[in-house]
N, C-alpha and C positions, 0 to 999 in steps of 0.2 A: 388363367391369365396371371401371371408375375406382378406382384406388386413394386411399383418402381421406386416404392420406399425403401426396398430391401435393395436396390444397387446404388447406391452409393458408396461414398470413401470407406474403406473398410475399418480406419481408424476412428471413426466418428462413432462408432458402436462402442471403442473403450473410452469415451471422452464422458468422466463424470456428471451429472446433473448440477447448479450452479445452486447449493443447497443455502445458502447462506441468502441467496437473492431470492427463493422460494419463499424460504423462511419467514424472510420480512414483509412479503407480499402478503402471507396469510394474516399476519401480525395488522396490517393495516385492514384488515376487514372490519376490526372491531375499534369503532371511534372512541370509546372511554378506554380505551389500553393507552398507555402512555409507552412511546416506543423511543428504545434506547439498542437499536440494532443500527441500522447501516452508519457507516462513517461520513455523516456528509455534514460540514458546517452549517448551524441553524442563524449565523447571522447573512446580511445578504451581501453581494457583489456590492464593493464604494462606490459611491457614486460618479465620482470624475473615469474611473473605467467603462461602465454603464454610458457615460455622454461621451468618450471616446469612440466607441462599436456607431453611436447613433450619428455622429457627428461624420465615421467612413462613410456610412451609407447614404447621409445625405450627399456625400462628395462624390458617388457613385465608387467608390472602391470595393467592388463586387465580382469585380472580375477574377481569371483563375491569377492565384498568385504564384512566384517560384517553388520550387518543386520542396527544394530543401528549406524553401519561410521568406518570407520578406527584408532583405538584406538589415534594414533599421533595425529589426526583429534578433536578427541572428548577431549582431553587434551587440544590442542589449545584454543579451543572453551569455555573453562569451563575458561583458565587461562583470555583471553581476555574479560569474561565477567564480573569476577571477577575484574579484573583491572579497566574497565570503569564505571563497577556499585554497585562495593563490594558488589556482593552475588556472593555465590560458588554453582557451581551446580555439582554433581557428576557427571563424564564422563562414570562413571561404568554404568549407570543407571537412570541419568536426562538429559540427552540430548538424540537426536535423531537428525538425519542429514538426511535432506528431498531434494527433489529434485524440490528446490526452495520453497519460501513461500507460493508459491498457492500449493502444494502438504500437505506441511505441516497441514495450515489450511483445507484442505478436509477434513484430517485423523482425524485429531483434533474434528472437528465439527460431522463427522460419530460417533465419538468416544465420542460424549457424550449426544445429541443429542435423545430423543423417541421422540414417538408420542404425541401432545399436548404442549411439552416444549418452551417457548419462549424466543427470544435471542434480547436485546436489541440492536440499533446498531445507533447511533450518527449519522445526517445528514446532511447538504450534507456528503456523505460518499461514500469506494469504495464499487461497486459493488458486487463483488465478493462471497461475504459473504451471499450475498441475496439467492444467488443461491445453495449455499452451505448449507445453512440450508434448503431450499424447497426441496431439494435432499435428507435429511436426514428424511424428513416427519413433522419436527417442523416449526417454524413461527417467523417470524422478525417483529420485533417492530421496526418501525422507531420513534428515540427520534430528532425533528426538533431544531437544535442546533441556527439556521441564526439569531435568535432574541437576542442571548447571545454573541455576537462576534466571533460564530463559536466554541464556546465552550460548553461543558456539564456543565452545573451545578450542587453540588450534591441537591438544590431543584428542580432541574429538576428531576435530576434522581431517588430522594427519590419518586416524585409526580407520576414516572410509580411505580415505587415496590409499590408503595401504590396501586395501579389502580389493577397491572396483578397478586400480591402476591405470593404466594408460585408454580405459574407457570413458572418464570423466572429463567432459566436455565443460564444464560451466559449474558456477556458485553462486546462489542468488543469493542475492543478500536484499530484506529492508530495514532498514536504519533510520531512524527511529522504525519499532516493530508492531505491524496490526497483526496478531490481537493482544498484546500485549503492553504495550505502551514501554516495554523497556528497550532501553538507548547504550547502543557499547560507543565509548569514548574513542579519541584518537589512540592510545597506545593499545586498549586492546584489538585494534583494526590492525595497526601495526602487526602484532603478531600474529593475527590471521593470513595478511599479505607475506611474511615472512615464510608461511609454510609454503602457496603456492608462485612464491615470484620464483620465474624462470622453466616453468613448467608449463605445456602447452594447455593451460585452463583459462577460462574468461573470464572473471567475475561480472554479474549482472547486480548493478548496485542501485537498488529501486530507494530516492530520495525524499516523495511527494513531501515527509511531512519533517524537511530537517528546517522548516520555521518553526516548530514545534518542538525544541529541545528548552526543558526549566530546568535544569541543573546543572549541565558541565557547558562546554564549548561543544559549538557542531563539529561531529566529527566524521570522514569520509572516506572508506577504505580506497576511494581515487586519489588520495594525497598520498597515498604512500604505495598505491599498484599502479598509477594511470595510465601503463604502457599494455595493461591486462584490463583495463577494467571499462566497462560501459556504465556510463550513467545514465541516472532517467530522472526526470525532476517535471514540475508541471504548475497551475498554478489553481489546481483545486482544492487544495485548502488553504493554502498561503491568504488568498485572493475572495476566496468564495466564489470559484466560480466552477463547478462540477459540472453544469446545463451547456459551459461554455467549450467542452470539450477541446483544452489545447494542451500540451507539452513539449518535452523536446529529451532530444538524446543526446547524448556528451559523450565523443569514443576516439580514440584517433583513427588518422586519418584511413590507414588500408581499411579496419575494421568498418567505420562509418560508410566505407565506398560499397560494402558491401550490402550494410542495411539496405540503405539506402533502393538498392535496385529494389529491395521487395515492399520498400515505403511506395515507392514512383507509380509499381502498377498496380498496389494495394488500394492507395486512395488518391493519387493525383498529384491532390495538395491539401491546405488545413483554409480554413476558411479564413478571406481575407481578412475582413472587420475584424472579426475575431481577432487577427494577430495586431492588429491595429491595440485589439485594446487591450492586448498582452505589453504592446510598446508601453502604454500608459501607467499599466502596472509597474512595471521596472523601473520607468524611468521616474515615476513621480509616487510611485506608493509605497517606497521601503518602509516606512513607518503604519501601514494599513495593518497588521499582525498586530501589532503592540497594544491596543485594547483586547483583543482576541484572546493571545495570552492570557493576561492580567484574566479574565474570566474563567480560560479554564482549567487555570492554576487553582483559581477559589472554589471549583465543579468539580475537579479531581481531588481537593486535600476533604473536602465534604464526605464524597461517593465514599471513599476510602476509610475515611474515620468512622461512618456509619457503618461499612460491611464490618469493618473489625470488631463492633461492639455487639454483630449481629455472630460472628464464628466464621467469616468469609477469609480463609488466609487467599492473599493474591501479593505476587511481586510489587514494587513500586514502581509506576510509570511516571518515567524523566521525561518520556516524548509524547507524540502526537494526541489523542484523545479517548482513548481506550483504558481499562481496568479489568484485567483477567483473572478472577475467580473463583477458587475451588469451594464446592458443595460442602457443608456441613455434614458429616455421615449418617446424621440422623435423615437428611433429606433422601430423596430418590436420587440414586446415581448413575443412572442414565442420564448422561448431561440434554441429550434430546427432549425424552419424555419430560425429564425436569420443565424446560424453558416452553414446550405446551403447556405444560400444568402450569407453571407462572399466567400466561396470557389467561387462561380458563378463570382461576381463582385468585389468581393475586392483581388481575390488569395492567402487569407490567411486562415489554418485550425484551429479552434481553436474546444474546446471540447463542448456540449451544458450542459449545470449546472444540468437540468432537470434528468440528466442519473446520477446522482449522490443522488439521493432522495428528502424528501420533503427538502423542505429549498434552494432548487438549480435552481428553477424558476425564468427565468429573468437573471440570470448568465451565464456566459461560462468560461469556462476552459483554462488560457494559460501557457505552458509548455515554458521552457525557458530553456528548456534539447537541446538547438542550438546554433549553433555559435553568439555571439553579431549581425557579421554584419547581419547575417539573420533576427535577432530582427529589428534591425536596418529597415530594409525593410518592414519587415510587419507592423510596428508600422508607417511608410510613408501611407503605404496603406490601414491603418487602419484610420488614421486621413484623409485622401481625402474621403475613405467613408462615416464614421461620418460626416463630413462638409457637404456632398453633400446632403443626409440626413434630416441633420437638416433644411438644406433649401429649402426640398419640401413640 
């Protein structure tokens, strides 16, 4: 008898394992490890957002909502992004309100996505995406960033569209970058958009954490593509609100018409309250980030000035909350076995680089989404490692 685990999608067999979300699962087995893996803010959702959600559902706003968001919702969205990035996007019709960024880009990527198409995608880079297009039946091009300062070049980028030609479907871009925390400005977006404007390529421009730029202005390769470019933006880290599962997409209009169909029979719609207290966010919490910040400004210039004193060279993160890493030679350079052997002996989780693509070898990943004094600890017990280490 046939096991009917073997008929299934036949593309689900090349669809990686979610090693990074593995990773951290084991990491939490052990309660004295101090974990500096996933990316999720350690402060909570504000509170007038939190009595917004409770305040719908006492009004009974439970029911399904519009397909593409709740129109206050979708006006929000259009006015705030106009404000931060002066492009307008129609709420009648360019937006879409997904339930969260990783919903959005599924639908996104289903949605544009045949057989043979290839989507370039900047590395070290997140996961996510990888797995998103093997599901749709197309193919990732990892473009190896580590050599450039962690950045795209456009003769990089010129050097694949000359390689893969008129099979390059898509460029993903995130801005500010996990696992890096480096942030490319407006001019050099600029010249990335210069290589492919006019060319039938899409950019896919993943934003979650452009509240999270400390050093230049935010910058958005849709202010200078937007006739090419989908954005994605959401409010789980802006907001604290990860558990709350909401986002949205920003595309023009043909492009958005088209997500759209695979949003409609993918999930329905995004839960009401929830966009309720998405409205609350926008409308009354622009100033909710600004202690956020301010902390992990002071968590980032710490992590940093300790690995340097330990041998850790890592790029400088201008964005979101991450610090990528390279191994001292004297350590194990398996950046895998490395970040077990942390958890074992040192009690601290960090990410292995490797799970992030080429260019992530010999790195690891530290999140600084934790209290100071927790840094505080693990960077103690990080440097007694190292030392011990180096002196075998």
């Amino acid at each position: 008898m046939s096991k009917l685990s073997e008929n299934v999608h036949s593309t689900l067999n090349q669809i990686p394992k979610f090693k990074l979300f593995n990773f951290s699962q084991y990491a939490l087995k052990f309660p004295d490890v101090i974990q500096l893996t996933l990316g999720e803010p350690d402060f909570n959702t504000p509170d007038h957002i939190k009595l917004a959600a409770i305040k719908a559902i006492i009004n009974n706003h439970t029911r399904y909502a519009p397909q593409r968001g709740i129109p206050a919702l979708l006006n929000a969205i259009s006015a705030d992004v106009e404000q931060k990035l002066g492009l307008h996007y129609d709420p009648k019709d360019e937006i879409i309100v997904t339930n969260g960024v990783t919903e959005g880009c599924y639908a996104t990527i289903m949605a544009l996505a045949n057989p043979g198409d290839i989507f370039l995608l900047p590395t070290p880079g997140f996961p996510m995406y990888v797995a998103d297009v093997a599901i749709a039946g197309a193919e990732i091009v990892e473009i190896d960033i580590s050599k450039d300062n962690f950045k795209l070049t456009p003769q990089l980028l010129q050097k694949y569209l000359d390689k893969y030609g008129d099979r390059v479907k898509g460029l993903i871009m995130v801005n500010p970058s996990n696992p890096t925390g480096v942030a490319m400005n407006q001019a050099e977006l600029d010249a990335l958009a210069d290589v492919i404007r006019g060319k039938n390529i899409f950019v896919i421009s993943d934003e979650i954490y452009n509240c999270l730029w400390y050093e230049d202005e935010i910058g958005s390769i849709a202010k200078a593509l937007p006739e090419q470019t989908i954005m994605f933006n959401g409010f789980s880290k802006t907001y604290c609100m990860t558990g709350w599962r909401i986002g949205y997409i920003c595309a023009p209009r043909e492009i958005s018409a088209q997500i759209f169909k695979v949003h409609c029979f993918a999930l329905t719609d995004t839960v009401t309250f929830v966009q309720d207290a998405a409205i609350e966010a926008l409308v009354n919490g622009q100033d909710d980030c600004l202690p956020m910040k301010k902390a992990y400004i002071e968590r980032r210039d710490y992590i940093c000035d300790a690995l340097a004193k330990m041998g850790w060279e890592h790029p400088f993160p201008q964005g979101a909350f991450y610090v990528f890493a390279k191994a001292p030679e004297f350590l194990e350079q398996d950046d895998e076995k490395l970040a077990y052997d942390l958890i074992n002996n040192a009690k601290i989780a960090v990410a292995p680089g490797s799970y992030f693509g080429k260019g992530g070898e010999h790195y690891l990943r530290f999140s600084y989404a934790i209290s100071l004094n927790d840094i505080k600890i693990a960077m103690e017990r990080l440097k007694k490692y190292t030392a011990e280490r180096k002196l075998q």
